[in-house]
C-alpha positions in Angstrom: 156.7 243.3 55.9 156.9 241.2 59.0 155.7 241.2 62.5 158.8 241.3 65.4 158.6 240.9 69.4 158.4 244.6 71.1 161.8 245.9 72.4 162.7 249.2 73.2 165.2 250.1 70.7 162.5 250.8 68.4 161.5 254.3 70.9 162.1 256.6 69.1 160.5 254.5 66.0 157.5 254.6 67.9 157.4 258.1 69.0 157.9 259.0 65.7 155.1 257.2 64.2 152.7 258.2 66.8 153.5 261.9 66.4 153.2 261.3 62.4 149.8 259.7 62.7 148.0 261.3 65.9 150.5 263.8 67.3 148.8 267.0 66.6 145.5 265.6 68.8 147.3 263.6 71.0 151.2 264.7 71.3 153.6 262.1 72.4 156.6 262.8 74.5 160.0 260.3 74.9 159.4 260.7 78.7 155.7 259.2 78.7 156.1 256.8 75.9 158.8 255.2 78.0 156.9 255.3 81.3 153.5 253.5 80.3 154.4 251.5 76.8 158.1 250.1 78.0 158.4 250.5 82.0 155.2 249.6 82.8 155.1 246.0 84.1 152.2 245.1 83.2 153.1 244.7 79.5 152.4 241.6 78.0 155.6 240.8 76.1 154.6 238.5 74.4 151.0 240.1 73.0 153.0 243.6 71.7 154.6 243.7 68.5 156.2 245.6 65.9 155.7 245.5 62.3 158.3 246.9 60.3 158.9 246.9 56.2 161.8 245.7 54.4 164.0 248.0 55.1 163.0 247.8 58.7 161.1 250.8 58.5 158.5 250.8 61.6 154.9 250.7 59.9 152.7 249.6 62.9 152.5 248.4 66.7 150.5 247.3 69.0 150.9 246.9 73.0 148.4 244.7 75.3 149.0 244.2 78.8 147.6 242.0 81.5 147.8 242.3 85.3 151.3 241.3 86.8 152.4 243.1 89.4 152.0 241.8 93.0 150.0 243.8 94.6 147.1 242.8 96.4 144.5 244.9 94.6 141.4 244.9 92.3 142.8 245.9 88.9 140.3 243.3 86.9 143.1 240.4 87.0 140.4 238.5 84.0 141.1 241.6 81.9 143.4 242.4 79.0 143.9 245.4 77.6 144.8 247.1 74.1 146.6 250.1 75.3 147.4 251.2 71.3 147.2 249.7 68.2 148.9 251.9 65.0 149.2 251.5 61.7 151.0 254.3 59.6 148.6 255.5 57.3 150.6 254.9 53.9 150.2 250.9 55.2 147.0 250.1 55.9 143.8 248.3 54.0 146.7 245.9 53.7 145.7 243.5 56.6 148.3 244.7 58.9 146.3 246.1 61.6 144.1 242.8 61.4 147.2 240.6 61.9 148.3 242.8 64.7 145.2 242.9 66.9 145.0 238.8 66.3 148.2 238.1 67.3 147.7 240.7 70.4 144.2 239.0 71.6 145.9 235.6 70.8 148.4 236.3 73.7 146.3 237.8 76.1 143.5 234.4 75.9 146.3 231.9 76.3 147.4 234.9 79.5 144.0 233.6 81.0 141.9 236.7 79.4 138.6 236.7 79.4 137.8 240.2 78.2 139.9 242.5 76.0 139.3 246.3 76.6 140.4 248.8 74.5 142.4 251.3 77.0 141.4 251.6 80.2 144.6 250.2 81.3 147.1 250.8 83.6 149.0 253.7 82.7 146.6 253.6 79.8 146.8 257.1 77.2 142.7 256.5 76.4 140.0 255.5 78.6 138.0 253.8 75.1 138.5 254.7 71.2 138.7 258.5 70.9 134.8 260.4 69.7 136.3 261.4 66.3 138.0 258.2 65.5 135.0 257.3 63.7 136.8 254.8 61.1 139.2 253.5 63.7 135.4 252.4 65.9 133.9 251.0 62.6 137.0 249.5 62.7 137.2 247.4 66.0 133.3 246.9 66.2 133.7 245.0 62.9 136.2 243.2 64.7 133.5 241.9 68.0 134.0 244.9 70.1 131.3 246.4 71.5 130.6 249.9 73.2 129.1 250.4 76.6 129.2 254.2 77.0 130.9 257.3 76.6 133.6 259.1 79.4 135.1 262.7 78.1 138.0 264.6 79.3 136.9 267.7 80.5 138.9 271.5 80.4 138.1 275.1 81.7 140.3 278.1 81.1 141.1 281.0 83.7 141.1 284.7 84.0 144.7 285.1 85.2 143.2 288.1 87.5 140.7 286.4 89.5 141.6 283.7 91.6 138.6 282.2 93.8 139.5 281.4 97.6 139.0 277.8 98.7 135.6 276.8 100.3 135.4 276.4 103.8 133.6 274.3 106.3 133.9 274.6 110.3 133.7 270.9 110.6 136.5 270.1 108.1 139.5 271.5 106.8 141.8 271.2 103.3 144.9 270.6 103.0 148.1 269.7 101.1 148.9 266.0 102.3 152.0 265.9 104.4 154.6 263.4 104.3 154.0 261.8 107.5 150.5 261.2 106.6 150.9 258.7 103.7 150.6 256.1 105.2 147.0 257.0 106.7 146.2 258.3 103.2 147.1 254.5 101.7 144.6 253.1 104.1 142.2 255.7 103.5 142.2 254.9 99.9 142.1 251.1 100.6 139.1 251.3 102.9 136.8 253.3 100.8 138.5 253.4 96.8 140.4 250.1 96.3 141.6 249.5 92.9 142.7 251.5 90.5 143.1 254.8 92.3 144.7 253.1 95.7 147.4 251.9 92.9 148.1 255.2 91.1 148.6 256.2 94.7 151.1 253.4 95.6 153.1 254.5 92.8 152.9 258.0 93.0 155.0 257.3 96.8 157.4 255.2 95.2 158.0 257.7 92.2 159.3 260.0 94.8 156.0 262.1 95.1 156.0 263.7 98.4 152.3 264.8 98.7 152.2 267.8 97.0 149.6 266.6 94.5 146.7 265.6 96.8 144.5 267.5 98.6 142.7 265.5 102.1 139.9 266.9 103.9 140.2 266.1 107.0 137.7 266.1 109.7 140.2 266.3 113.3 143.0 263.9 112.2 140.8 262.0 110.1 141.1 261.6 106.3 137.7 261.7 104.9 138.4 262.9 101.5 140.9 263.8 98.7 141.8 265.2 95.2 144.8 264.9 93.2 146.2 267.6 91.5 149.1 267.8 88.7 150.7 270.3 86.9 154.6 270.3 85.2 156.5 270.4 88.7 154.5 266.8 89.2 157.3 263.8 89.7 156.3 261.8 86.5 153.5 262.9 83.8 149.8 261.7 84.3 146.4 261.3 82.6 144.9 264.5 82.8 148.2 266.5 81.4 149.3 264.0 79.3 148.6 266.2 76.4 150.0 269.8 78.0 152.1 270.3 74.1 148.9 271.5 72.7 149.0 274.7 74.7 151.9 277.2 75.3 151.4 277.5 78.6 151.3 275.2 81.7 148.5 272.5 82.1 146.9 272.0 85.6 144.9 268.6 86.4 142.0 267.8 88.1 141.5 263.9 89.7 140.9 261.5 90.8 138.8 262.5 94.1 136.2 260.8 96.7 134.7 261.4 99.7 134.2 258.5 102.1 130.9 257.1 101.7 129.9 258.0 105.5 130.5 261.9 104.4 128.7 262.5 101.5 125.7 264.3 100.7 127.1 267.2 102.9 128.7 269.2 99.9 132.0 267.9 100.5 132.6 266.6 96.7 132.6 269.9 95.1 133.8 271.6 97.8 137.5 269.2 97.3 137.3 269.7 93.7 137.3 273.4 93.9 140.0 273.9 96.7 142.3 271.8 94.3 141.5 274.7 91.4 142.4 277.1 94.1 145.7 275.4 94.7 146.4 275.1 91.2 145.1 278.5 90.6 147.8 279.5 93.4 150.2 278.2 91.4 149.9 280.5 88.2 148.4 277.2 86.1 145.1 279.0 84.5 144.2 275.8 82.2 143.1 272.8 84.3 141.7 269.5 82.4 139.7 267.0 84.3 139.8 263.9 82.4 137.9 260.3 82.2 134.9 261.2 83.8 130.9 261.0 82.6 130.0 263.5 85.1 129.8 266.4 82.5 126.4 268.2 84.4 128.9 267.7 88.0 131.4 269.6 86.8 130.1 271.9 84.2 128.7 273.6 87.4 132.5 274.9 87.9 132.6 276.0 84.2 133.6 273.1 82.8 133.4 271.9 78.9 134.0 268.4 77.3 137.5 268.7 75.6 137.6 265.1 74.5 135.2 262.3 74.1 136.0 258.6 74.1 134.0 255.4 73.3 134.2 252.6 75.6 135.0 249.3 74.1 134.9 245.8 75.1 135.2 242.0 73.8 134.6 238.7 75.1 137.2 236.0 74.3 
């Protein structure tokens, strides 16, 4: 066997693997494989590999990625990230996965790394080490990784009859964002949620989204307030439907949201989060999956229950 650079003519190589080893939890598509493993900028070219067998059969991969687009934002620029490392199953106790992961967190220290995290990336398919992996966390804490909590993915399912109306406040209002506000929305985000979801935002406008997957509260012209919601008329695929093949019907998603810090406590926060079910709801999606959050008691007062769990990991390097 032997270790080679990552390129994309190995796709479908990839895809196939994946869906071998992990596709009926976590179901890979061409479209999203290609969007956060080889589009994604922030890929550290020279910290993902391929391992492939003799007959240059695809056995294992692994992609890292460290901070390099230039924006001016705070996306932890001492951070690297393992966004996936796989070995296929008839390979492994044979060192492979060891030599990957070396070779991976070798390139990100000489990137300037202090830290490696496992997911939590950008455009990341995991926010830690999935709750049933319990080999694969033996695994990496063997390895100097180290867990610092739990986050789940959350899910509720709807009674296609009954269809709660939106909340409603005389002081505020809700409301699909409209093109000519995204530019107040930007700043909105940069004031009060810098980071990661001012980013997904940034990209979401130049991916062609028009504004059809947030929802502001405003209070007069002012943004105080949003939720993102997706579903499969969504411009590109994101987090919380990445995994929409496990059900036959159409997958609605919940988040990220926040109210600006000199609005809270007024009952604002659940108040966004169920107007975006009520949009979604409008829109004939009866499964809706709220995902990387620890706020399980928040939302299980909306009938929510932890779908997924996932283990945080971290290293110092």
């Amino acid at each position: 066997m032997k270790i080679i650079t990552w390129t994309e003519d190995k796709l479908q190589d990839v895809l196939c693997l994946w869906n071998k080893e992990i596709g009926d939890q976590f179901p890979m598509r061409e479209e999203l494989l290609k969007l956060n493993c080889f589009e994604d900028e922030n890929v550290l070219l020279q910290g993902s590999f391929l391992a492939v067998d003799s007959d240059d059969k695809l056995i294992g991969f692994v992609v890292s990625k460290r901070w390099q687009e230039n924006l001016n934002l705070h996306m932890g620029k001492s951070i690297g990230w393992i966004q996936v490392l796989l070995v296929d199953s008839d390979y492994r106790n044979l060192g492979l996965g060891s030599r990957l992961l070396e070779k991976a967190e070798t390139a990100l220290i000489e990137s300037g790394a202090t830290k490696v995290s496992l997911g939590r990336d950008p455009w990341y398919y995991f926010p830690g080490v999935p709750g049933d992996f319990h080999e694969t966390r033996k695994w990496f804490e063997n390895r100097g990784y180290t867990s610092s909590g739990q986050d789940f993915d959350l899910i509720c399912h709807y009674d296609k009859a009954i269809i709660s109306p939106p909340p409603s406040f005389d002081e505020v209002e809700f409301a699909i964002l409209e093109k000519g506000d995204q530019e107040e929305f930007i700043t909105f985000l940069h004031r009060c949620f810098p980071g990661r979801w001012e980013y997904e935002a940034i990209h979401y406008f130049k991916r062609g989204g028009t504004g059809r997957e947030f929802v502001v509260l405003k209070k007069g012209r002012k943004i105080i307030g949003f939720c993102r919601i997706n579903d499969h008329q969504s411009p590109f695929i994101v987090q919380n439907v990445y995994w929409s093949p496990l059900f036959s019907e159409p997958l609605g998603g919940i988040g990220p949201l926040g109210i600006d810090p000199n609005e809270r406590k007024k009952g604002y926060g659940m108040a966004i989060v169920e107007a975006g079910i009520a949009i979604l709801r409008e829109r004939e999606i009866n499964r809706i999956v709220i995902d990387w959050t620890g706020l399980v008691e928040f939302y299980g007062k909306l009938g929510y229950d932890v779908w997924k769990a996932y283990h945080k990991y971290e290293k110092l390097v």
